[in-house]
C-alpha positions in Angstrom: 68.1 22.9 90.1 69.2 23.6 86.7 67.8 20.5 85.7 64.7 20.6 87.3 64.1 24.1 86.2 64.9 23.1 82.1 62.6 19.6 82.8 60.1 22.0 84.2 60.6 24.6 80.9 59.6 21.5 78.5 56.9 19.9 80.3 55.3 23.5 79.8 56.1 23.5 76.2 54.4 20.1 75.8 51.3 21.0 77.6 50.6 24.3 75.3 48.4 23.3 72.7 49.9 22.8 69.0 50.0 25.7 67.1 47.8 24.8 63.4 48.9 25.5 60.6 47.0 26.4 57.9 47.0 23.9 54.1 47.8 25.2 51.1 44.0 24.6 50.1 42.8 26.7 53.2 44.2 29.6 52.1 43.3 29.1 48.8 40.1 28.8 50.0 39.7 32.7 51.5 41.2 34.0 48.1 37.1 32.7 46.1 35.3 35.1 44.9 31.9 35.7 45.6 29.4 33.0 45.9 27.1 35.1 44.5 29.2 36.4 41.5 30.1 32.9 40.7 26.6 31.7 39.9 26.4 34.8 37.6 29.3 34.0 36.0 27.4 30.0 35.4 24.6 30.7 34.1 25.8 33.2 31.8 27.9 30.1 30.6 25.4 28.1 30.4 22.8 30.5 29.0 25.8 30.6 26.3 26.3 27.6 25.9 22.2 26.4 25.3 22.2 29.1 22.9 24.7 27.8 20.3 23.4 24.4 21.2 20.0 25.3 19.7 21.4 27.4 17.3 23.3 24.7 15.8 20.7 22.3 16.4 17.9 24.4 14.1 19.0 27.4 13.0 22.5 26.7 11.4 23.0 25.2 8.0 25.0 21.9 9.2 21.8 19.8 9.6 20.0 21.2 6.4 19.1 18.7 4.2 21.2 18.9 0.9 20.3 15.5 -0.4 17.7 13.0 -1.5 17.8 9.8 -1.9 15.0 8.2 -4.0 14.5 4.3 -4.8 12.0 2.4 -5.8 10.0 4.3 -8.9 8.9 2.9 -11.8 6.2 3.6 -13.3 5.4 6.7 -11.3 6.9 10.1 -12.6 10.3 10.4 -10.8 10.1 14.2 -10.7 6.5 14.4 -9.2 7.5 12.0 -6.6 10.9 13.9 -5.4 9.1 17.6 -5.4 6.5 16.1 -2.8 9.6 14.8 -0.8 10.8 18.3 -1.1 7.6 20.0 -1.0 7.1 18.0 2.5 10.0 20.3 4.4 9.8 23.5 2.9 8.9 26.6 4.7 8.7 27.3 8.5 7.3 26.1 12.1 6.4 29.5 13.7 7.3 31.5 11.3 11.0 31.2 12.1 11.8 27.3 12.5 13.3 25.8 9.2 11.5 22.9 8.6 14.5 21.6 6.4 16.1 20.3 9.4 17.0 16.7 10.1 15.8 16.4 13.5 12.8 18.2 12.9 11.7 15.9 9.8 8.9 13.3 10.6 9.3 10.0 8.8 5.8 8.9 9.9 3.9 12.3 8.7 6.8 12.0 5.5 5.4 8.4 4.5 2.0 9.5 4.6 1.9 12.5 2.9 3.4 10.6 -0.3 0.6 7.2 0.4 -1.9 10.2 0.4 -0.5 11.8 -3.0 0.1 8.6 -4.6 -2.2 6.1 -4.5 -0.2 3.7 -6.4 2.7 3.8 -3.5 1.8 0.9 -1.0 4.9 1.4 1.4 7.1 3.9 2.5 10.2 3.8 3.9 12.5 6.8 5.6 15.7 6.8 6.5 17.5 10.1 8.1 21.3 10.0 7.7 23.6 12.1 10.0 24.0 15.5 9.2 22.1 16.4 6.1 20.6 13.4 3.6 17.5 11.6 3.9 16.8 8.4 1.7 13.4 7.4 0.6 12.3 4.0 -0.5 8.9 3.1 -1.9 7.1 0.3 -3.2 4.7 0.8 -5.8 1.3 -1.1 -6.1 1.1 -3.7 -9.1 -2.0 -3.2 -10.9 -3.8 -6.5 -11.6 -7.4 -5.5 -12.3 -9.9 -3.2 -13.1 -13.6 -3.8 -10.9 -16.4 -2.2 -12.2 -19.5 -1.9 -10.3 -22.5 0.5 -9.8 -20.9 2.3 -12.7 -17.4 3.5 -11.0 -14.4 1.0 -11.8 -11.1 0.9 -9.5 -7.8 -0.5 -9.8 -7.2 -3.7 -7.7 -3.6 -3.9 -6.8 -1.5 -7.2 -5.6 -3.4 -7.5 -2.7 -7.0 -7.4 -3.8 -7.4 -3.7 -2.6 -9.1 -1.0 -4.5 -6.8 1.9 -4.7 -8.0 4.3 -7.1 -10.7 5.6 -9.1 -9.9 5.0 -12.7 -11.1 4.8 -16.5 -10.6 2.2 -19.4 -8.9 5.6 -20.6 -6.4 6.2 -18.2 -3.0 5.9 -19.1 -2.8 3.2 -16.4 -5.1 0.6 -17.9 -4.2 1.0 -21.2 -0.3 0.4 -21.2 -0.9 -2.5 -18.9 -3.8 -4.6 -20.9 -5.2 -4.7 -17.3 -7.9 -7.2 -17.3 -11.7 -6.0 -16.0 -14.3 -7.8 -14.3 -17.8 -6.4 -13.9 -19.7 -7.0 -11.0 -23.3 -7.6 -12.0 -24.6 -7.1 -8.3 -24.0 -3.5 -8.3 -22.8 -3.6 -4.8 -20.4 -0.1 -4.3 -16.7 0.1 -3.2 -14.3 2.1 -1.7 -11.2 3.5 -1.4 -8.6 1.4 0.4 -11.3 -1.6 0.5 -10.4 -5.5 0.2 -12.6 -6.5 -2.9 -11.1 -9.8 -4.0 -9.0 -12.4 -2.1 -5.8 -13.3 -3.4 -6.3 -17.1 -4.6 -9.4 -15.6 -6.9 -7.4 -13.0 -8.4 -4.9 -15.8 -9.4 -7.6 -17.8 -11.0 -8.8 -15.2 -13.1 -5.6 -13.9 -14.3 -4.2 -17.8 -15.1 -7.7 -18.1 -16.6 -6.9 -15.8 -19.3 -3.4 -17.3 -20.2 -4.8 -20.9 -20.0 -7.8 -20.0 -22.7 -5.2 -17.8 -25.0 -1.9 -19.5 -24.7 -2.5 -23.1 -24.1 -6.4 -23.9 -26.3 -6.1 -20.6 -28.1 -9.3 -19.5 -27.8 -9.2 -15.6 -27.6 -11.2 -13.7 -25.1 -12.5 -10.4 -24.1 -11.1 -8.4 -21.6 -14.0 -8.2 -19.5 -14.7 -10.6 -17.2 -18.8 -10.4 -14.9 -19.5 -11.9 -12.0 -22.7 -12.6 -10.4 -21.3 -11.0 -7.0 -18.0 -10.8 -4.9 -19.3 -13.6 -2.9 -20.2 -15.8 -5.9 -17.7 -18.7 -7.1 -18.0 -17.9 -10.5 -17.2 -16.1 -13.5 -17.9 -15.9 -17.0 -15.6 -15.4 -20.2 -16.6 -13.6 -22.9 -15.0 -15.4 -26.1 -14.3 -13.0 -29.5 -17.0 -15.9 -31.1 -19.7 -14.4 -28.6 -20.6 -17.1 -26.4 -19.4 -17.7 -23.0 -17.7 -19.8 -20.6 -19.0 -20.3 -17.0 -16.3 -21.3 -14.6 -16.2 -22.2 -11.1 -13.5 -20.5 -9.1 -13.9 -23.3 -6.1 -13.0 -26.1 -9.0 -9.0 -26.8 -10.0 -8.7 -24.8 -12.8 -6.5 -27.7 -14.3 -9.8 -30.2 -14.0 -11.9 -27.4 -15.3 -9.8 -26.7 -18.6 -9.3 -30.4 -19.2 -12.8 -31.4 -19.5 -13.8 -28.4 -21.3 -10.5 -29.5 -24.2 -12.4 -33.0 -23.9 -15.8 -31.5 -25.0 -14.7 -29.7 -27.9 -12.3 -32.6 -29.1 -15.9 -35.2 -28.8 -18.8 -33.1 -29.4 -17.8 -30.2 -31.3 -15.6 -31.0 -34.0 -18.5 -31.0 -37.1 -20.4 -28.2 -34.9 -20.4 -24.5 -35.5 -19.0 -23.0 -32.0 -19.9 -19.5 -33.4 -23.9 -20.4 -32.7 -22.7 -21.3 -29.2 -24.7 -19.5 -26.4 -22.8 -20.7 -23.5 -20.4 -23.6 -21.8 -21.3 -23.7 -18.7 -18.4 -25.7 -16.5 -19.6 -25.0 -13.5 -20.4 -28.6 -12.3 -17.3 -30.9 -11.5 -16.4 -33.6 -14.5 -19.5 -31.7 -16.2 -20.6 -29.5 -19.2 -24.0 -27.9 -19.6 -23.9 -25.8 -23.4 -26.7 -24.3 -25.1 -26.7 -22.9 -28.8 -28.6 -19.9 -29.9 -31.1 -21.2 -32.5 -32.1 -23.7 -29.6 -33.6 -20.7 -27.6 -35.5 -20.2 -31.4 -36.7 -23.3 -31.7 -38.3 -23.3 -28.3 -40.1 -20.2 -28.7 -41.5 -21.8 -32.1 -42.4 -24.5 -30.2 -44.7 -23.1 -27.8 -45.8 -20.6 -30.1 -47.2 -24.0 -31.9 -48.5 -25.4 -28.7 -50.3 -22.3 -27.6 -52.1 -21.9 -30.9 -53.1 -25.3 -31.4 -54.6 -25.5 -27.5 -56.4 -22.2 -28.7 -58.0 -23.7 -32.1 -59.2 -26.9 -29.3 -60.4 -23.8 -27.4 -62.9 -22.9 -30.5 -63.8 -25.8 -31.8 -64.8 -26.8 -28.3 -67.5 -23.5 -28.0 -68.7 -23.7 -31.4 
């Protein structure tokens, strides 16, 4: 009996259910605060947190810009070109927005402000550098000529573009000897326009140091065309006669014939009563003098008074 009865006493404690007991975590669990008091206490947090975010961002003085960087002037005015850098961020967005802020800066709306101010800039290049220096590079245009037509005249850079509006006054033309070229057509031009291709402006620039360096013949500074379209152009020696040249010839073949015709048929002849040498024509020469024009008018001055004396003689 007394074993049955203590067999008996645990089956019974095996057959109650286990008593659970709670984790360290469960009872951590009932000791939270409010849900709704915690998501006060986040977005106060974060409200704090985006505000010294943005204050940082724009408002604080570690992304100011404190330095400029500029490369690439020359014959631009340094100073003129770094107050329109600075001139670019100063003042406000809204009112309250610094605009001398690194992130806020624009280096596509930067490099055209300073094309638009300065013509003579032909590229722009911006570079921001963590936290407060920007760098500027530019390229300035080489002036190679001046184009005069319809009266205005423009620089013609590198390229063949017209950039500018200028004078044979400027301080442009006159400290680079730039040479001119007038277009006789008249036809107008504009701003930021392709006049001349790249293989004629080299022509006409070699022209000048083949005729003055290598013959010694000294030119004007002005060259005329017939039109942009036309393969030509004429040289105005000191002497005052000109030289026609073909801008589809080799300029080589050109200048040797032309040395070939004044070694052979001008050596005992005045060039000073020369009219024109036209070279034009490949392995050719066409030249004129000015008393020949004379001489022709005399001529038929002659013819038309004798055929008028016939006339008379004829009625009476």
């Amino acid at each position: 009996m007394f074993w049955s009865k203590k067999k008996n006493k645990r089956i019974e404690l095996e057959l109650r259910a286990p008593r659970k007991r709670r984790s360290f975590f469960e009872k951590k669990e009932k000791k939270l605060p409010n849900p709704v008091f915690s998501r006060m206490i986040f977005r106060f947090l974060f409200f704090v947190f985006a505000g010294a975010t943005v204050y940082i961002l724009f408002f604080s003085p570690f992304l100011e810009i404190k330095k400029i960087s500029l490369e690439g002037v020359v014959e631009l005015k340094y100073e003129d070109v770094y107050n329109k850098i600075s001139e670019s961020f100063s003042g406000k967005y809204f009112y309250f927005i610094p605009k001398n802020n690194l992130i806020l800066i624009s280096r596509n709306r930067m490099g055209k402000e300073l094309s638009d101010s300065f013509k003579k800039i032909s590229k722009v290049e911006v570079e921001k550098i963590f936290p407060d220096r920007i760098a500027v590079k530019i390229v300035e245009r080489k002036a190679l000529l001046v184009w005069c037509s319809a009266g205005p005249c423009y620089i013609i850079d590198e390229n063949g573009y017209a950039y500018t509006w200028t004078d044979f006054e400027s301080d442009e033309v006159k400290q680079n000897n730039l040479l001119s070229i007038v277009d006789n057509s008249g036809k107008p031009v504009a701003i930021g326009e392709k006049v001349l291709d790249e293989e004629y402006m080299k022509f006409v620039i070699a022209l000048k140091d083949e005729l003055d360096g290598e013959m010694g013949i000294k030119i004007n500074n002005e060259y005329r065309v017939g039109s942009r379209i036309a393969e030509e152009v004429r040289v105005r020696v000191e002497e005052g006669w000109e030289i026609f040249f073909s801008t589809s010839l080799p300029m080589e073949n050109s200048i040797q014939t032309f040395k070939t015709f004044l070694e052979k048929e001008m050596t005992n002849k005045d060039k000073s009563k020369l009219e024109y040498i036209d070279l034009r024509a490949e392995n050719k020469v066409y030249y004129k003098f000015r008393d020949e024009e004379k001489d022709e008018n005399k001529e038929q001055e002659n013819t038309e008074n004798n055929t008028e004396q016939k006339d008379n003689k004829k009625k009476d």
